[in-house]
PyMOL CGO cylinders between C-alpha atoms (Angstrom):
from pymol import cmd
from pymol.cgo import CYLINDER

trace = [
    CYLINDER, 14.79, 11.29, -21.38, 14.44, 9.24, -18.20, 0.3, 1, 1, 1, 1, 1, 1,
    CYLINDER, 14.44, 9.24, -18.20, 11.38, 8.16, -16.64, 0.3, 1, 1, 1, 1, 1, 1,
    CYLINDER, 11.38, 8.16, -16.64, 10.55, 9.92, -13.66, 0.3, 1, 1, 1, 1, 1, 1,
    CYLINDER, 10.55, 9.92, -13.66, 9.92, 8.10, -9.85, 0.3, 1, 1, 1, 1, 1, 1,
    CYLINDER, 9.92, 8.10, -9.85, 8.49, 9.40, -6.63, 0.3, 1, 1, 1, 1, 1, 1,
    CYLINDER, 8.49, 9.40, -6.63, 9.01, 6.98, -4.01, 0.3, 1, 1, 1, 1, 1, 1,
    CYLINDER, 9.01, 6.98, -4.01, 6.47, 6.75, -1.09, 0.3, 1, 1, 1, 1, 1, 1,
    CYLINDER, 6.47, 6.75, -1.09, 7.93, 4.07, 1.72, 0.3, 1, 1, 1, 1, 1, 1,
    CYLINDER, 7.93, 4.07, 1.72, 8.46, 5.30, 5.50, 0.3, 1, 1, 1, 1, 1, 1,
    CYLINDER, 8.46, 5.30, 5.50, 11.79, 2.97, 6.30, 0.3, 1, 1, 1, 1, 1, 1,
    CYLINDER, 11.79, 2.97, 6.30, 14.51, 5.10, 4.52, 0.3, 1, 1, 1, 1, 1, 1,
    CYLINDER, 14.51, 5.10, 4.52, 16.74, 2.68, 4.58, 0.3, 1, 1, 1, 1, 1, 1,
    CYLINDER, 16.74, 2.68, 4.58, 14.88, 0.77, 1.82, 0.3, 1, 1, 1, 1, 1, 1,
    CYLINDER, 14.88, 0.77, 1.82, 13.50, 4.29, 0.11, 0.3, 1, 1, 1, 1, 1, 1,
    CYLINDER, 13.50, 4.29, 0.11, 17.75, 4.88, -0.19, 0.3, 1, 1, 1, 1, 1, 1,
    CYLINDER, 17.75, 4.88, -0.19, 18.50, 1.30, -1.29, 0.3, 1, 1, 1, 1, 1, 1,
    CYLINDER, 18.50, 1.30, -1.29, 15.39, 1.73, -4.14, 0.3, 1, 1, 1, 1, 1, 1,
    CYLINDER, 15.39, 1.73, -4.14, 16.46, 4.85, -5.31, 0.3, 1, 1, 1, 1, 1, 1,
    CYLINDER, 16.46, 4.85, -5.31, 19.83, 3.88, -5.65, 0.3, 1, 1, 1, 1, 1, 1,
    CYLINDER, 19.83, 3.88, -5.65, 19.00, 0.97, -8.09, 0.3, 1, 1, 1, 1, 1, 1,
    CYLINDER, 19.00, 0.97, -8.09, 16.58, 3.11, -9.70, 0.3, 1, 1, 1, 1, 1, 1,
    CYLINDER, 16.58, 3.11, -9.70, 19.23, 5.88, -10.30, 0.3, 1, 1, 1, 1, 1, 1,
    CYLINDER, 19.23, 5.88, -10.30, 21.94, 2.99, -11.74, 0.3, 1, 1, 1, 1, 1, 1,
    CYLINDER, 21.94, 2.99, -11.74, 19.27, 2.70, -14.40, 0.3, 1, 1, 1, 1, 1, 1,
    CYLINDER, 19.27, 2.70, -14.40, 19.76, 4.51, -17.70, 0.3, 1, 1, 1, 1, 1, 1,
    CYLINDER, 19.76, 4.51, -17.70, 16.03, 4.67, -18.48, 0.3, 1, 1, 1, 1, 1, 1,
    CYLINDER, 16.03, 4.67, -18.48, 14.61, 5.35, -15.06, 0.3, 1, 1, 1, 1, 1, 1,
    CYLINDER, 14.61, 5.35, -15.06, 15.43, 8.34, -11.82, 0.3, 1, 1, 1, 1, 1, 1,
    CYLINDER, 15.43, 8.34, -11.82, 13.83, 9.37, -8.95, 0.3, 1, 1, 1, 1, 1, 1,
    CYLINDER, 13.83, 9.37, -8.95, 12.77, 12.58, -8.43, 0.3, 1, 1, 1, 1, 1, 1,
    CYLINDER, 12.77, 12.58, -8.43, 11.63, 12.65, -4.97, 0.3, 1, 1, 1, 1, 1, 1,
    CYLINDER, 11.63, 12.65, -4.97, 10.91, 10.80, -2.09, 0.3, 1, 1, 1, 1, 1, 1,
    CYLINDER, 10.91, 10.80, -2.09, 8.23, 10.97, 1.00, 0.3, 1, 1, 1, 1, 1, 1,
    CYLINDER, 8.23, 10.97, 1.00, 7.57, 8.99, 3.86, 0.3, 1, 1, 1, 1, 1, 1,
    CYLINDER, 7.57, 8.99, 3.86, 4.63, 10.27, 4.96, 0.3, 1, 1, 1, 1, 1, 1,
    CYLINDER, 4.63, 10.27, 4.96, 1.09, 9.56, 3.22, 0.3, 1, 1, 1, 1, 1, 1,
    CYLINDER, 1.09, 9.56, 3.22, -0.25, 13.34, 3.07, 0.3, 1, 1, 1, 1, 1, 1,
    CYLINDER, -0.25, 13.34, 3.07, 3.70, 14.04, 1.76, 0.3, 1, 1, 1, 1, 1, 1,
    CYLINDER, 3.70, 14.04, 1.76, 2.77, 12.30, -1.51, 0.3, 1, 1, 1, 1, 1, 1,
    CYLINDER, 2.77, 12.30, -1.51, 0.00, 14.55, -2.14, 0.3, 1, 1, 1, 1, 1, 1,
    CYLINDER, 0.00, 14.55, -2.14, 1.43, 17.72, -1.53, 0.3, 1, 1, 1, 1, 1, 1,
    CYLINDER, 1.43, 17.72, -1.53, 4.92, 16.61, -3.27, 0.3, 1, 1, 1, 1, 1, 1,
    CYLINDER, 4.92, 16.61, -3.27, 6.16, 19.31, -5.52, 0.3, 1, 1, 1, 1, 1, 1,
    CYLINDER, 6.16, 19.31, -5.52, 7.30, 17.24, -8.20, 0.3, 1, 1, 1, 1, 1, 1,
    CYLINDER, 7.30, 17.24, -8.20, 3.73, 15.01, -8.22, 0.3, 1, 1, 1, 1, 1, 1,
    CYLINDER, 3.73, 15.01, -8.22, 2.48, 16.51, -11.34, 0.3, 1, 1, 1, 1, 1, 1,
    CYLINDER, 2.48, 16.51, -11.34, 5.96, 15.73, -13.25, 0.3, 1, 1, 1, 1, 1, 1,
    CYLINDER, 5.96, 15.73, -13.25, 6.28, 12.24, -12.28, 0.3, 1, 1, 1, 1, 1, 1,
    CYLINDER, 6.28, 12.24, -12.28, 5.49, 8.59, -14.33, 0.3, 1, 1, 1, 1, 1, 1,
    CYLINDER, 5.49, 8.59, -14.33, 5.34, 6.43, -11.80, 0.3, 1, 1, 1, 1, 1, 1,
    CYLINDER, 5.34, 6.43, -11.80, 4.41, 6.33, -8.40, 0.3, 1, 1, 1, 1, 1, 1,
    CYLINDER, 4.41, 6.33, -8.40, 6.04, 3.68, -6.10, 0.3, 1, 1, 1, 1, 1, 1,
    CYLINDER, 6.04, 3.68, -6.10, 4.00, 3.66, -3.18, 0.3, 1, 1, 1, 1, 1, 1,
    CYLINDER, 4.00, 3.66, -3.18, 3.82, 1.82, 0.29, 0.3, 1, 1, 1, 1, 1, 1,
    CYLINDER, 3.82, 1.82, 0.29, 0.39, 0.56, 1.89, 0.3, 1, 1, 1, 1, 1, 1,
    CYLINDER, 0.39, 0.56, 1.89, 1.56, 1.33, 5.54, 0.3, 1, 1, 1, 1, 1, 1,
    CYLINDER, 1.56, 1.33, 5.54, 2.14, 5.00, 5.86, 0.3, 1, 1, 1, 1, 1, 1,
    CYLINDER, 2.14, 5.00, 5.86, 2.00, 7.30, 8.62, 0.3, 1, 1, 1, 1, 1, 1,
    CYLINDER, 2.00, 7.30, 8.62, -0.46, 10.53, 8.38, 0.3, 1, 1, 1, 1, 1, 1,
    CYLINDER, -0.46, 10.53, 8.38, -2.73, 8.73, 5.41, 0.3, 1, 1, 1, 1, 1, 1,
    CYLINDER, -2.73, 8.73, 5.41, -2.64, 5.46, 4.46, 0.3, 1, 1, 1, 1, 1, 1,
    CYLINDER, -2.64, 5.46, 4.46, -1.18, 4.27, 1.35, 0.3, 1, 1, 1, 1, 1, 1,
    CYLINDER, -1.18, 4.27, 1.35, -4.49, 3.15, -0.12, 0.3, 1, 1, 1, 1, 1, 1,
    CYLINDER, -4.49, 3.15, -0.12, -6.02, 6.43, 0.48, 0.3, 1, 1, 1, 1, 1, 1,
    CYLINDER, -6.02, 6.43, 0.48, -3.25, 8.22, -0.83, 0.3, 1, 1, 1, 1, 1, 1,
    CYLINDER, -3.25, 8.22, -0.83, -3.69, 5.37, -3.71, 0.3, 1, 1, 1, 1, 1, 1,
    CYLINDER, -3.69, 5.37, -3.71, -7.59, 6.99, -3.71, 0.3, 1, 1, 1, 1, 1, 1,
    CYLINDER, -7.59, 6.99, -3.71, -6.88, 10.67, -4.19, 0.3, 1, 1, 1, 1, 1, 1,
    CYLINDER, -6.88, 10.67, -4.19, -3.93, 10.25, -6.67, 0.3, 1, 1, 1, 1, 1, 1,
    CYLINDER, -3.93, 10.25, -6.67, -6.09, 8.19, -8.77, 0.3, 1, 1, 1, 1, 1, 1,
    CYLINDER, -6.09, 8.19, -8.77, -8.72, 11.33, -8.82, 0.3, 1, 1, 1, 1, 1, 1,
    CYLINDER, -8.72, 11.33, -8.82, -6.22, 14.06, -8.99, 0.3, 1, 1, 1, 1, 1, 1,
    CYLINDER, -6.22, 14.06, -8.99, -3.73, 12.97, -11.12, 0.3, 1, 1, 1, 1, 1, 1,
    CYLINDER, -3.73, 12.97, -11.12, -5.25, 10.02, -13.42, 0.3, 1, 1, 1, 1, 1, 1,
    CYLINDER, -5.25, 10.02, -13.42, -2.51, 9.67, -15.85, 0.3, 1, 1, 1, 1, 1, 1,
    CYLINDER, -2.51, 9.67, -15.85, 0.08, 8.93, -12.90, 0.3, 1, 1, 1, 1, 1, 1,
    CYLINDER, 0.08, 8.93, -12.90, 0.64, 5.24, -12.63, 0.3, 1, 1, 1, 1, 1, 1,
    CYLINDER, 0.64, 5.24, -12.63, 0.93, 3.62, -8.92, 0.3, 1, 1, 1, 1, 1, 1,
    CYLINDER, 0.93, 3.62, -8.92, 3.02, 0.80, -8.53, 0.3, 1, 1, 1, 1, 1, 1,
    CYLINDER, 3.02, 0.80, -8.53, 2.25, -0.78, -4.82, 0.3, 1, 1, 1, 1, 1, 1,
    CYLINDER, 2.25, -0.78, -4.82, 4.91, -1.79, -2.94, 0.3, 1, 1, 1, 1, 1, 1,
    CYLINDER, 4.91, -1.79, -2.94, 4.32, -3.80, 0.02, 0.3, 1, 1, 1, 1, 1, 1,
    CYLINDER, 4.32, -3.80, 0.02, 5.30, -6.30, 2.25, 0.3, 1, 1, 1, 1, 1, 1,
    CYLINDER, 5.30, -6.30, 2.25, 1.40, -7.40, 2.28, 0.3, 1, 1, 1, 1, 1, 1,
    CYLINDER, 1.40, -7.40, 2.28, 0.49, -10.56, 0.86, 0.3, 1, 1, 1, 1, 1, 1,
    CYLINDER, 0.49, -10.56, 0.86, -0.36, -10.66, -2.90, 0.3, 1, 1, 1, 1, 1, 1,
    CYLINDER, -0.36, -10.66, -2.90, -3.56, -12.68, -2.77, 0.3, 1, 1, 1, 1, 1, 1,
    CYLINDER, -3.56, -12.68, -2.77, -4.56, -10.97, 0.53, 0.3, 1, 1, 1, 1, 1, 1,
    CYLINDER, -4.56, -10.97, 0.53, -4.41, -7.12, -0.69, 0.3, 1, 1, 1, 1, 1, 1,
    CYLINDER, -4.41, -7.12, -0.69, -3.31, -7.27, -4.50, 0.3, 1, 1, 1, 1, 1, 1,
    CYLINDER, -3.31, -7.27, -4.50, -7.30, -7.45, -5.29, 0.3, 1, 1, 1, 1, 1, 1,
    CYLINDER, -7.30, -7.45, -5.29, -8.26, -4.37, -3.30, 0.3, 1, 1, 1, 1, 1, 1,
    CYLINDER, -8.26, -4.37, -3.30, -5.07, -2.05, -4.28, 0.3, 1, 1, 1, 1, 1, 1,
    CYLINDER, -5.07, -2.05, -4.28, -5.92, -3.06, -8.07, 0.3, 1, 1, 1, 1, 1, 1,
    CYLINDER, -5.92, -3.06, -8.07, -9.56, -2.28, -7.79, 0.3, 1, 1, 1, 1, 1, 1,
    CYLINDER, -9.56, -2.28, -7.79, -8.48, 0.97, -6.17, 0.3, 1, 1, 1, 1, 1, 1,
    CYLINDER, -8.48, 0.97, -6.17, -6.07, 2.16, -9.77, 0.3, 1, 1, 1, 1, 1, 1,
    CYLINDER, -6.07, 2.16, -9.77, -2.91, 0.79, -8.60, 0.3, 1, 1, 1, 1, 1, 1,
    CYLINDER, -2.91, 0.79, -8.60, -0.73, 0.09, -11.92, 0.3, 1, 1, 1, 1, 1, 1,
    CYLINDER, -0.73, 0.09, -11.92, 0.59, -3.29, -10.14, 0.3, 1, 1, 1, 1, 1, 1,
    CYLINDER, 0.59, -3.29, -10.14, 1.09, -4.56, -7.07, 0.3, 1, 1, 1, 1, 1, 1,
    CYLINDER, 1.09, -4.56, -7.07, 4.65, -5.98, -6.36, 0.3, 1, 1, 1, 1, 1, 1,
    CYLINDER, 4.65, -5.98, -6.36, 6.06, -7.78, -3.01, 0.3, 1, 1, 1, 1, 1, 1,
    CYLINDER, 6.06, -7.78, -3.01, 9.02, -6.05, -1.04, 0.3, 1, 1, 1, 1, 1, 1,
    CYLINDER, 9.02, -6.05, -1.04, 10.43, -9.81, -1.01, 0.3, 1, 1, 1, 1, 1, 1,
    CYLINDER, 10.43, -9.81, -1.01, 10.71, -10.07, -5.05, 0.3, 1, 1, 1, 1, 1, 1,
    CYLINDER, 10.71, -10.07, -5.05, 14.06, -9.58, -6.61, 0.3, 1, 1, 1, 1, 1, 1,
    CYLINDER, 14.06, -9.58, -6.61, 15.40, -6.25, -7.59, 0.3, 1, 1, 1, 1, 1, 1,
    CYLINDER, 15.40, -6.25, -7.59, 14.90, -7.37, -11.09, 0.3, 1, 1, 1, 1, 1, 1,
    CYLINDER, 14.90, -7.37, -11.09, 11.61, -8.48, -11.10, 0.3, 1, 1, 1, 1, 1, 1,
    CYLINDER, 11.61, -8.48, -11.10, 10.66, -4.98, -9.71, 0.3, 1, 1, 1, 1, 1, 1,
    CYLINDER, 10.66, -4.98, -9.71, 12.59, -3.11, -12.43, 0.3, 1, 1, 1, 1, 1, 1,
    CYLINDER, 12.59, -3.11, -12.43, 10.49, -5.52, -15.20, 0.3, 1, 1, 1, 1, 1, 1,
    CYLINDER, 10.49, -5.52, -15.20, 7.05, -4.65, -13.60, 0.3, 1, 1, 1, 1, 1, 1,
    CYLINDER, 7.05, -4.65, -13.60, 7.75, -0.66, -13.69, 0.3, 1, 1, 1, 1, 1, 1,
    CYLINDER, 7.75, -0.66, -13.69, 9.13, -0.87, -17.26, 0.3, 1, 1, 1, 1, 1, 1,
    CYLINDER, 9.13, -0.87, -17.26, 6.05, -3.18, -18.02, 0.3, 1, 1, 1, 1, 1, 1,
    CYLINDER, 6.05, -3.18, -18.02, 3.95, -0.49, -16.49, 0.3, 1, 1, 1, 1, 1, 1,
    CYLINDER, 3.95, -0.49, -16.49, 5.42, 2.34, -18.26, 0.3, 1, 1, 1, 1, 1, 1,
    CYLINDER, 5.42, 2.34, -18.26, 5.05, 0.72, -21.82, 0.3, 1, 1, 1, 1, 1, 1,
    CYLINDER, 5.05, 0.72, -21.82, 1.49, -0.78, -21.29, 0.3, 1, 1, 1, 1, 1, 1,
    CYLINDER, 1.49, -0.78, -21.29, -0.44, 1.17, -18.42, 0.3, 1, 1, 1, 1, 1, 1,
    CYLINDER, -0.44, 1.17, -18.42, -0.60, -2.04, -16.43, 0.3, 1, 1, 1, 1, 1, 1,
    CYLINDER, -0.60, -2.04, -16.43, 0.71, -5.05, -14.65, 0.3, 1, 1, 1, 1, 1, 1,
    CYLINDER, 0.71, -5.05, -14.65, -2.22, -7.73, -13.39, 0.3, 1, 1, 1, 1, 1, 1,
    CYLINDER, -2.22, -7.73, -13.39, -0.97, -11.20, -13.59, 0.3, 1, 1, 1, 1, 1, 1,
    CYLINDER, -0.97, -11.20, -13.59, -3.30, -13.76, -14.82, 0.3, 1, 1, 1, 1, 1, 1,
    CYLINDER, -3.30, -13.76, -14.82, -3.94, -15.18, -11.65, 0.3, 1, 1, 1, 1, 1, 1,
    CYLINDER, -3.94, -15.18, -11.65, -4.98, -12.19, -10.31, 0.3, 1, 1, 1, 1, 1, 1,
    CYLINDER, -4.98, -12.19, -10.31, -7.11, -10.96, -12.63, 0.3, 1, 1, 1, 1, 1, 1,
    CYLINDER, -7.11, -10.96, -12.63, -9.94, -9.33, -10.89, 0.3, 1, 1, 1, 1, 1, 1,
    CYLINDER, -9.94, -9.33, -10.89, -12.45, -11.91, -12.72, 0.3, 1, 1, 1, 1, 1, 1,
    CYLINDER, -12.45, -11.91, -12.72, -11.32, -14.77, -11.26, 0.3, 1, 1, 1, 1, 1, 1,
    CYLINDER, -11.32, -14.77, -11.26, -11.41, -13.46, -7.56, 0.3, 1, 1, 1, 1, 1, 1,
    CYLINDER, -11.41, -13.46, -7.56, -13.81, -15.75, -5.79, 0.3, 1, 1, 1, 1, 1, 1,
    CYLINDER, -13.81, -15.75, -5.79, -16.13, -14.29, -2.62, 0.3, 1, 1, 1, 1, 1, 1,
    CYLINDER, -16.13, -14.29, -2.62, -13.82, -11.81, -0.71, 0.3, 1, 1, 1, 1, 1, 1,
    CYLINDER, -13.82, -11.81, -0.71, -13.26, -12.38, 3.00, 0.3, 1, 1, 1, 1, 1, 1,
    CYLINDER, -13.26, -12.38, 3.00, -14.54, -10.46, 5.43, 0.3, 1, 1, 1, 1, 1, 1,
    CYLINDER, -14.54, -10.46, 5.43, -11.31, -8.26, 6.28, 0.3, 1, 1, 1, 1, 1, 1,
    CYLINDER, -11.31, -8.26, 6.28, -11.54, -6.90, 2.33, 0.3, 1, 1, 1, 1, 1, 1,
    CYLINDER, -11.54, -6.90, 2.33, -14.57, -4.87, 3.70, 0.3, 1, 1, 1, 1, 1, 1,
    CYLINDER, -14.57, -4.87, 3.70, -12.49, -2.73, 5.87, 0.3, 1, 1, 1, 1, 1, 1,
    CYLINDER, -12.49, -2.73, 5.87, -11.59, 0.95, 4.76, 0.3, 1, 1, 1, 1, 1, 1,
    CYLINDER, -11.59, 0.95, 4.76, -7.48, 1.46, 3.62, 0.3, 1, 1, 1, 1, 1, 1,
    CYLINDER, -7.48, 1.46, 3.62, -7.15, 3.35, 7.38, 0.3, 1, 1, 1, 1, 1, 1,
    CYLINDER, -7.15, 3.35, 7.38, -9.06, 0.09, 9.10, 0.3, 1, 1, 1, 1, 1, 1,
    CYLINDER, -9.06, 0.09, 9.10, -6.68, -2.11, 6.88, 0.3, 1, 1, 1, 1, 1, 1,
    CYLINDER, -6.68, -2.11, 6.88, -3.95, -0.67, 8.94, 0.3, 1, 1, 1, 1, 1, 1,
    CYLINDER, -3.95, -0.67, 8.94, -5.72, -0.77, 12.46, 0.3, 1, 1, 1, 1, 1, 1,
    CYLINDER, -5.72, -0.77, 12.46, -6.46, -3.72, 11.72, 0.3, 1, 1, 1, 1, 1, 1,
    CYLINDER, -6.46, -3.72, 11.72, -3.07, -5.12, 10.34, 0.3, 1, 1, 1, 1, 1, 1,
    CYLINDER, -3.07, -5.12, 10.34, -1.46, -3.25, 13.54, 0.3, 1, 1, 1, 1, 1, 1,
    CYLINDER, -1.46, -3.25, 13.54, -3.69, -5.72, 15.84, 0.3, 1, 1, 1, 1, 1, 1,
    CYLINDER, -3.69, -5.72, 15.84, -3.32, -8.88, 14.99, 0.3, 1, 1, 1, 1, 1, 1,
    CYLINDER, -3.32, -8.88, 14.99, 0.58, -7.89, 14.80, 0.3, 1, 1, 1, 1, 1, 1,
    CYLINDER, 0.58, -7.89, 14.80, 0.20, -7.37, 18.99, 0.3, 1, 1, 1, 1, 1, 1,
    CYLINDER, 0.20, -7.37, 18.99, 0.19, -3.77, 18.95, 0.3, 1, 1, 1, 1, 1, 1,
    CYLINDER, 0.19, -3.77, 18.95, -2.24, -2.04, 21.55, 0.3, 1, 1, 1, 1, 1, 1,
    CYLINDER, -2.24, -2.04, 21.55, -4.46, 1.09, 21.03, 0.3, 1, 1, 1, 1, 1, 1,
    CYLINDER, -4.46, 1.09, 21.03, -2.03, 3.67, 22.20, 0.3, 1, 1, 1, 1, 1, 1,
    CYLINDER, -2.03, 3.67, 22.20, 0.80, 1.79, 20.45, 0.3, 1, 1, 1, 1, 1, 1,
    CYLINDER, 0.80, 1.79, 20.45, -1.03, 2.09, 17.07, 0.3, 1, 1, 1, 1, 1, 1,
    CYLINDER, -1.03, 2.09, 17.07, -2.55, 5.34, 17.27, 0.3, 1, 1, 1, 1, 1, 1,
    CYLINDER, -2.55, 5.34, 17.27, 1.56, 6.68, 18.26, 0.3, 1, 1, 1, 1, 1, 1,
    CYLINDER, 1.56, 6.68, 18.26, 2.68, 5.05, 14.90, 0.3, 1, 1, 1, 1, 1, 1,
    CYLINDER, 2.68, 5.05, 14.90, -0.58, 6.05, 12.69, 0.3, 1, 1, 1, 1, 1, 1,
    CYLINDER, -0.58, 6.05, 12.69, 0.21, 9.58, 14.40, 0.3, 1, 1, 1, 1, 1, 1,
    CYLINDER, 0.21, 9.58, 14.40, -3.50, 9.99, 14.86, 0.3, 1, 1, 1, 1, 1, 1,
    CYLINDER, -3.50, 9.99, 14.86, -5.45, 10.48, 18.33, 0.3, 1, 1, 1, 1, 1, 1,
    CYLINDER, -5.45, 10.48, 18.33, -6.21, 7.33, 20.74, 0.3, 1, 1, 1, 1, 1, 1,
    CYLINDER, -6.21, 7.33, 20.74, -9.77, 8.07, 20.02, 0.3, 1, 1, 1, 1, 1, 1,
    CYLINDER, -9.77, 8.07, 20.02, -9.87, 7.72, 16.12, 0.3, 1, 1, 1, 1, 1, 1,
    CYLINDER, -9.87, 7.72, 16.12, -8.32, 4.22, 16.76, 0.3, 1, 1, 1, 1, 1, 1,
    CYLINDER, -8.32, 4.22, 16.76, -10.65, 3.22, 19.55, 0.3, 1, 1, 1, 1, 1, 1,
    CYLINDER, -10.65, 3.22, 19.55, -13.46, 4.51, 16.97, 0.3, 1, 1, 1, 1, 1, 1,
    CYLINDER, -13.46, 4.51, 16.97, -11.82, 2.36, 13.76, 0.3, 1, 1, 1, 1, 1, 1,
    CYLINDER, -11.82, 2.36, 13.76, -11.74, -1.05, 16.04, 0.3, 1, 1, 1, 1, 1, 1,
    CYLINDER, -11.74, -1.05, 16.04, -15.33, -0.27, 16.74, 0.3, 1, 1, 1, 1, 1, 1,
    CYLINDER, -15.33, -0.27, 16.74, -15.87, -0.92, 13.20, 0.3, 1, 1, 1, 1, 1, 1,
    CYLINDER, -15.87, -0.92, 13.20, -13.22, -3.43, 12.40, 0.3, 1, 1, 1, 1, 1, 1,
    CYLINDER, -13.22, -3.43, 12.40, -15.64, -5.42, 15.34, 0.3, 1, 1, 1, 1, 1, 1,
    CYLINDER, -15.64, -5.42, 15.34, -18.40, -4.82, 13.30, 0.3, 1, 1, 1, 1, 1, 1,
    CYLINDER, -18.40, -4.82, 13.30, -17.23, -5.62, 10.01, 0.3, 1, 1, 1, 1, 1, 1,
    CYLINDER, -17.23, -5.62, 10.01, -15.55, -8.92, 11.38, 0.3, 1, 1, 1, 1, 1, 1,
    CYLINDER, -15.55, -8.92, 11.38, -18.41, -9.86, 13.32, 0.3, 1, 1, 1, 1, 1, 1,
    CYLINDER, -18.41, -9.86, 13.32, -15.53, -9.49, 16.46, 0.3, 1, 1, 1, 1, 1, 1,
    CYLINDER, -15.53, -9.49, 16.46, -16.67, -9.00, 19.99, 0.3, 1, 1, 1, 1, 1, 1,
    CYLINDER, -16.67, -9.00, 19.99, -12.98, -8.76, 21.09, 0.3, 1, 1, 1, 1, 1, 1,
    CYLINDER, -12.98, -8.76, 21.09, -9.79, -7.66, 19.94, 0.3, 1, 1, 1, 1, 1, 1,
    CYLINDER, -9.79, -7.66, 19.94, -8.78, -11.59, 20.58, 0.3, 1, 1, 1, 1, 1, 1,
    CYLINDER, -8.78, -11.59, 20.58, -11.62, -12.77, 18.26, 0.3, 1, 1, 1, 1, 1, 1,
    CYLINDER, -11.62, -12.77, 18.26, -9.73, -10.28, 15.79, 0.3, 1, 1, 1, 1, 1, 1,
    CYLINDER, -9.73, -10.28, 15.79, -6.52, -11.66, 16.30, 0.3, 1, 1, 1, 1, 1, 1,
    CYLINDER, -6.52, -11.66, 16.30, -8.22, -15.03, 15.44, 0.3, 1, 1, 1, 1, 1, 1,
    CYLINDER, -8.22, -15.03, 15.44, -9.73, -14.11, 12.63, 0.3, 1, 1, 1, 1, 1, 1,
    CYLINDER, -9.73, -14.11, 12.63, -6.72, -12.56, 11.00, 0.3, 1, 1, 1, 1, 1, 1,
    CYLINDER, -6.72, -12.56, 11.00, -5.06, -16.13, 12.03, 0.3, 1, 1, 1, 1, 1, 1,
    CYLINDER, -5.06, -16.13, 12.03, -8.15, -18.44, 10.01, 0.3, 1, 1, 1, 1, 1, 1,
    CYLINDER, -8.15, -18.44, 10.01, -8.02, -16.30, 7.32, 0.3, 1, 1, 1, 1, 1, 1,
    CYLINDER, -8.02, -16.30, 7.32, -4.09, -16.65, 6.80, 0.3, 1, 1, 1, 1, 1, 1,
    CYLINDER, -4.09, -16.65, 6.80, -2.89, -13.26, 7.28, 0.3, 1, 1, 1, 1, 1, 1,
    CYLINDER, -2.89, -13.26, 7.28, -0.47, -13.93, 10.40, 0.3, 1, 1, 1, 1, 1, 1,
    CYLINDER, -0.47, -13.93, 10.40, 2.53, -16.66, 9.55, 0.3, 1, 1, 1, 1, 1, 1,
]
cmd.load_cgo(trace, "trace")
């Protein structure tokens, strides 16, 4: 029997180009797809699948929260993150959080294919360099909430209020509230000193 995938990624162009390596596979095959956070949890085929390939930046619920509630409602399921993140900026969190691995969108197909067959025989995936041990003090921007993470993300990317709260699908208001507390947790009077920040501490190339 194949292992079963549900993949989780809001750009269907890449959710089509992963399924279809996935499907050439004779050990592995997708059995559904969402691109929508809240999709994953109300997917009909949740309780049947192995592993979970999920994005961080999804629309509806974030991929960290959806990351959250799988873990508590289905804790056999394995979560493999796939993001475009960077690996020593969000692999701690995501891990702490249940995810099986954490793998870059910018790693080879076959590289991907080794960490969800390395999941599915052992459980999980932590390189040694990432093991959780070994993490010195976290930054600031590791305090934030998943939903935050993605304000927050959105902002230093250029992206205004109304711009993130169309994309999030969520009111202006909830995103006016979240920067409030992105401020706070940054120690940020203004969107500019988050911008800043987010440029000290690496996360914009």
């Amino acid at each position: 029997m194949k292992h079963t995938i549900l993949l989780a990624d809001d750009h269907p162009l890449l959710r089509r180009g992963l399924a279809e390596l996935i499907n050439s596979q004779s050990d592995l095959a997708v059995i559904g797809e969402a691109h929508r956070g809240d999709e994953v949890l109300l997917h009909p085929e949740l309780s049947r699948t192995d592993v979970l390939v999920l994005d961080l930046s999804l629309p509806g619920l974030s991929g960290v929260e959806v990351l959250r509630r799988v873990r508590q409602s289905q804790p056999k399921l394995r979560v493999v993150v796939l993001t475009m993140y960077a690996e020593e900026q969000y692999a701690p969190q995501v891990l702490s959080e249940g995810a099986a691995a954490f793998v870059s969108k910018s790693e080879p197909a076959e590289e991907f294919l080794r960490i969800v067959r390395h999941v599915l025989r052992h459980g999980r995936y932590v390189p040694e360099a990432l093991a959780l041990s070994s993490i010195p003090d976290k930054p600031l921007h590791t305090r934030l909430s998943a939903r935050e993470h993605q304000v927050f993300t959105l902002l230093y990317q250029g992206k205004t209020v109304s711009e993130i709260a169309a994309e999030l699908d969520v009111a202006a208001s909830t995103v006016s509230n979240q920067l409030a507390k992105i401020k706070e947790k940054l120690h940020a009077r203004t969107v500019g000193e988050i911008v800043a920040y987010a440029h000290r501490a690496g996360l914009v190339g």
